[in-house]
C-alpha positions in Angstrom: -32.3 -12.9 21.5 -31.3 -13.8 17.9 -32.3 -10.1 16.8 -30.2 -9.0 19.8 -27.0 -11.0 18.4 -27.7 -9.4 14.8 -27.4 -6.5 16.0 -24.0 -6.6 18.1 -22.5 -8.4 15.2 -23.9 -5.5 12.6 -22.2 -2.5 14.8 -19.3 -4.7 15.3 -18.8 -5.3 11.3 -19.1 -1.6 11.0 -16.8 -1.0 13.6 -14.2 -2.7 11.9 -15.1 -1.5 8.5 -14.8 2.2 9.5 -11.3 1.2 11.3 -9.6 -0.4 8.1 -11.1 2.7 6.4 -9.6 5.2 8.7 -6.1 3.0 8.4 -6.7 3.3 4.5 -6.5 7.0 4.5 -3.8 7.4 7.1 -1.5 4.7 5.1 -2.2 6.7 1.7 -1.3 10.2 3.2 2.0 8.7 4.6 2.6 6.8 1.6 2.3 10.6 -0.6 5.3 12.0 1.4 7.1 8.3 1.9 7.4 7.8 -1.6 8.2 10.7 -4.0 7.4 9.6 -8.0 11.2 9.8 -8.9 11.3 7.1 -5.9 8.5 5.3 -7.3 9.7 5.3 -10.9 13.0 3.8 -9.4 10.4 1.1 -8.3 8.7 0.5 -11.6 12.4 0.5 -13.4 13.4 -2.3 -11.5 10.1 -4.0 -12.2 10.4 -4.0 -15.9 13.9 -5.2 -16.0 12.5 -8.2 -14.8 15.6 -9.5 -13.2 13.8 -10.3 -10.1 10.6 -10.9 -8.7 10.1 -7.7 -6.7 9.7 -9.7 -3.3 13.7 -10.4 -3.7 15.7 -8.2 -1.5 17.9 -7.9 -4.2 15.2 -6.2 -6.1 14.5 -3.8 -3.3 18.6 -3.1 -3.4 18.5 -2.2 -7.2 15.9 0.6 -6.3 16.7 3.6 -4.1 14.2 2.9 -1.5 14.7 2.2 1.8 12.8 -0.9 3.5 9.9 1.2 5.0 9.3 2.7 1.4 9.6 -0.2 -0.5 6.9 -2.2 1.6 4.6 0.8 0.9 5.2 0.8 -2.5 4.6 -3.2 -2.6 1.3 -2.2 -0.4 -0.1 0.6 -2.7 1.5 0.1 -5.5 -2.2 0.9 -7.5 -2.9 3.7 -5.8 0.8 5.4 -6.2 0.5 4.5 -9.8 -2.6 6.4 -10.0 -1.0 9.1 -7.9 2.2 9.3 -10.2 0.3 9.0 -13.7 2.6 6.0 -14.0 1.9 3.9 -17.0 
């Protein structure tokens, strides 16, 4: 019984793990068109003003991203900085 329980919980980890992987990639690929690097740099200018903490809608305002950009930007901003070369 208790190997029988290992085992449902096992596929079911793996289940989820492939899932959030899967989502992973998808989010990344729509993020690369979302979010061109003159967009993102916009991003990153704002950021080192350091007028506002970049949560602030008045820090998304100062950037020319729209609201679904911005979130992915706040979402993957390591991996569009390693996209972009962005230092």
């Amino acid at each position: 019984m208790v190997l029988l329980v290992t085992f449902v919980l096992l596929i079911t980890i793996k289940k989820n793990d492939m899932s959030k992987e899967t989502m992973s990639k998808k989010a990344k690929s729509k993020v690369d068109y979302l979010v061109s690097k003159e967009e993102f740099e916009s991003y990153v200018q704002v950021q080192k003003i350091g007028a506002f903490n970049m949560l602030d809608p008045r820090a998304r305002a100062m950037t020319e991203l729209n609201k679904e950009q911005y979130f992915h930007v706040l979402k993957n901003y390591g991996y569009l900085k390693d996209l972009y070369s962005i230092s």
